[in-house]
C-alpha positions in Angstrom: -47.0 -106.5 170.4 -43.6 -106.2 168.5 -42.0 -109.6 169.5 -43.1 -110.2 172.6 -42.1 -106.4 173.6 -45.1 -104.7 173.7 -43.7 -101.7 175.3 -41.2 -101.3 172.9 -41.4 -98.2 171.3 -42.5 -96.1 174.5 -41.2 -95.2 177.7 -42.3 -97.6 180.5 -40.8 -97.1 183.7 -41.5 -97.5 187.6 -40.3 -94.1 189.7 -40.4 -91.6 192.6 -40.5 -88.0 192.7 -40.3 -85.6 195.9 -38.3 -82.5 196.9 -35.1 -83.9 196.5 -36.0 -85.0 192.5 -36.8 -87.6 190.2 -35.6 -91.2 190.0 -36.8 -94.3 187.9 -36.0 -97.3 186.4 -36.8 -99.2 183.3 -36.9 -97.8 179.4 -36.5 -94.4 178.9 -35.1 -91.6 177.0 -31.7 -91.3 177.6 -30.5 -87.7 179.2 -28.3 -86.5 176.0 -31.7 -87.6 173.7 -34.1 -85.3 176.1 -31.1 -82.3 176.0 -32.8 -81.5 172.9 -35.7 -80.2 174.4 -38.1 -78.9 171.4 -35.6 -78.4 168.2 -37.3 -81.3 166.6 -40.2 -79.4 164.9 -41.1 -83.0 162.8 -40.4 -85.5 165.8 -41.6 -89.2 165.1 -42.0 -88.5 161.3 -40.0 -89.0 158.2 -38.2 -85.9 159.3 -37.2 -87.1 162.4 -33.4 -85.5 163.9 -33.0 -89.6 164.7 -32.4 -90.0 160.8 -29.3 -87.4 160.9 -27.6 -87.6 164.1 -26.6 -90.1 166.6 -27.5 -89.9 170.3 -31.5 -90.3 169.8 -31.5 -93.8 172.1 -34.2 -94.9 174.3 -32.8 -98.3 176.2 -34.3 -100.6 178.3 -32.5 -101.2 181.7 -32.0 -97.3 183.2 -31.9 -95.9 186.1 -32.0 -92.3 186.0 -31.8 -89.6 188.5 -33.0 -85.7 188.0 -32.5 -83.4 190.1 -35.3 -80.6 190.8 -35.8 -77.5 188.6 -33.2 -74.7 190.2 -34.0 -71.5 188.7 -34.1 -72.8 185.6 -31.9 -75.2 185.8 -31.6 -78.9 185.9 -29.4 -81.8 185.7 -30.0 -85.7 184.9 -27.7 -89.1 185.3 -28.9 -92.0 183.9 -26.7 -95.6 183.8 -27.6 -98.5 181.8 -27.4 -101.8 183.4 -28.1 -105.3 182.3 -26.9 -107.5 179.1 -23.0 -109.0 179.0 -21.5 -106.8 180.9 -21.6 -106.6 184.6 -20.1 -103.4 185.1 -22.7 -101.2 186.7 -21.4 -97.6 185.2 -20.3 -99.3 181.8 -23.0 -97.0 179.8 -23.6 -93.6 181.3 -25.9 -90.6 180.1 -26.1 -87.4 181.3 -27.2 -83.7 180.7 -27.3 -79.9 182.2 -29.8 -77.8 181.1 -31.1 -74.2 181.8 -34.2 -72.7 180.2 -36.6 -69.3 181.3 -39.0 -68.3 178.9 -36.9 -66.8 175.7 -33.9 -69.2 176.0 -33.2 -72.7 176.5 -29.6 -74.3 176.6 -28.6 -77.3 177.2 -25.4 -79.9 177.2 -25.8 -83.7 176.6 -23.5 -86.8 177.2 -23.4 -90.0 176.3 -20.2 -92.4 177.8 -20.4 -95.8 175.6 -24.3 -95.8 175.0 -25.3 -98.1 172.1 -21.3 -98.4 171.3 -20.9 -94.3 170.7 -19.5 -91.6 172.7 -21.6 -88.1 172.0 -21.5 -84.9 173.5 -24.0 -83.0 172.2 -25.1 -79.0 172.6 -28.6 -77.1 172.1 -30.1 -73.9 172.3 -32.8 -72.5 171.4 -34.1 -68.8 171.2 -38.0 -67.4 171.5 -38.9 -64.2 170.5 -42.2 -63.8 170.7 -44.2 -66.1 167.4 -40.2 -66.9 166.3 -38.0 -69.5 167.8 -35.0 -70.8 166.3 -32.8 -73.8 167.5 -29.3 -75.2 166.9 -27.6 -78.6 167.7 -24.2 -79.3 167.7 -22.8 -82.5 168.3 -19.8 -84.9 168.2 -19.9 -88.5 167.8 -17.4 -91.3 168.5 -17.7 -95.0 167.4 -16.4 -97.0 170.9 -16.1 -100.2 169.0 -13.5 -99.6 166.1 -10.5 -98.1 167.4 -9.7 -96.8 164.1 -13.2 -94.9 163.6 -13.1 -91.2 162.9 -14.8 -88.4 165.5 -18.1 -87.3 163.5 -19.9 -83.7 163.5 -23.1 -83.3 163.0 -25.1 -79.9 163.1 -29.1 -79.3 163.3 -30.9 -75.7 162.7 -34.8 -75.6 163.1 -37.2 -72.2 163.1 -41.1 -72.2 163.5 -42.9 -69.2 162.9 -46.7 -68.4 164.3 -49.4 -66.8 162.3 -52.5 -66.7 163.9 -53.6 -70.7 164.0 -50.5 -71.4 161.4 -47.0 -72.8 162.5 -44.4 -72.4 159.6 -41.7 -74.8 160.5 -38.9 -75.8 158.7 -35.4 -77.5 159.8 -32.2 -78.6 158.2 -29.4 -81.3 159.7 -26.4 -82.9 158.2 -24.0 -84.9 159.6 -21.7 -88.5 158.2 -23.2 -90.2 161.7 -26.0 -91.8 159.8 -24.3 -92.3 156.3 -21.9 -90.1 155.0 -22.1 -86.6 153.6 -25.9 -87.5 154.4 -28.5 -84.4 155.0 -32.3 -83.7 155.3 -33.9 -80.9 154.9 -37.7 -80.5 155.8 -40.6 -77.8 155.3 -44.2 -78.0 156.4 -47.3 -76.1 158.3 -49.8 -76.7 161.0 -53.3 -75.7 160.9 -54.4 -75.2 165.0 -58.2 -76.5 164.9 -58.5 -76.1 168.8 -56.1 -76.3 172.0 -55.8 -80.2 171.2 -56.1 -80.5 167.4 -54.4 -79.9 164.5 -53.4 -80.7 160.3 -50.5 -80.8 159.2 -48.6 -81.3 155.8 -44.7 -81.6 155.4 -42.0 -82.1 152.5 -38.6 -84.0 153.4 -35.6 -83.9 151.3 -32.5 -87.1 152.0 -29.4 -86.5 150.1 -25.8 -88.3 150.7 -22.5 -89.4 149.1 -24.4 -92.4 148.6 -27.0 -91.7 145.7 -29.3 -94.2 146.6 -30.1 -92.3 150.0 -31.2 -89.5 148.2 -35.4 -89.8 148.0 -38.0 -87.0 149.0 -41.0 -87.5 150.8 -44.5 -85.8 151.2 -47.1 -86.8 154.0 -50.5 -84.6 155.7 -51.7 -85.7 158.7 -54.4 -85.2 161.6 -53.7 -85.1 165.4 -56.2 -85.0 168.4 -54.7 -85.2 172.2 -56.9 -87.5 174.4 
């Protein structure tokens, strides 16, 4: 329980899916958040992409449509109700995506979520043990009137060796703080098809000296 939101940091949602697609309702990943498919090689840690860029919301009060996988490709709308403001499409989300097995491109929006405007761009390429990712985005402050239109890029590659994963990933961007960037390193060790170790190293650096700080951490995992 995190103040009396015991869901908080998951998704939790009620929902239908048939032939025609997907809808749901409740807290989820926005659209533009899931655009970036698997470029996060460190998701959840210290490395996180949430520490660099801006766009990485999951709100309560969504209702989302997707449509079914066409050939590859695949679309999702998502407004955000509830709070002050009674306007119905005041916070939109959205993304288009296409993805067969060596590529995966996608384009994410965000109109006034969280009090930013983002449009955001991935791809990623697999070739074979190799894959390498890119992000691209723009960010816009809705708020201050006055606030400046922020880029911010993110390049990941992870490289298989037998049961190793090599991984490392680099992002910079003035969304978080400015001048700010992180760059990351680390290794899995695959024990079996739901197991693993890990270790990683994180690197902060910013205009603002007092971001700066590295990090170390080793971990277990085991999928129930």
């Amino acid at each position: 329980d995190s103040g009396g939101r015991t869901f908080k940091q998951r998704n939790s949602y009620l929902g239908f899916r048939g032939a025609y697609g997907t809808i749901l309702a409740g807290k989820h990943d926005t659209p533009a958040k899931m655009a970036q498919n698997r470029i996060d090689l460190f998701n959840d840690m210290i490395g996180d992409i949430k520490n660099v860029v801006d766009g990485e919301n999951r709100v309560d009060d969504m209702i989302m449509y997707t449509m079914p996988d066409t050939d590859g490709f695949s679309a999702s709308l998502a407004t955000i109700t509830g709070g002050d403001d009674d306007d119905f499409t005041s916070s939109i989300s959205a993304s288009l995506s296409y993805e067969n097995e060596r590529f995966y491109t996608a384009l994410g929006l965000d109109s006034d979520v969280k009090d930013k405007d983002v449009v955001r761009f991935v791809t990623q390429i697999f070739l074979g043990d190799l894959s390498l990712g890119a992000l691209f985005q723009e960010s816009e402050d809705t708020v201050d009137p006055l606030a400046d239109e922020e880029d911010g890029t993110f390049l990941s590659a992870a490289y298989k060796i037998n049961d190793f994963t090599l991984k490392i990933q680099f992002g910079e961007s003035d969304q978080k703080a400015l001048g700010k960037e992180q760059a990351t390193a680390g290794f899995d060790y695959r024990m079996g098809d739901n197991t693993k170790l890990f270790t990683y190293y994180t690197h902060f650096d910013a205009d603002d000296a007092a971001i700066e700080a590295d990090y170390f951490g080793v971990g277990f995992e085991h999928r129930f």
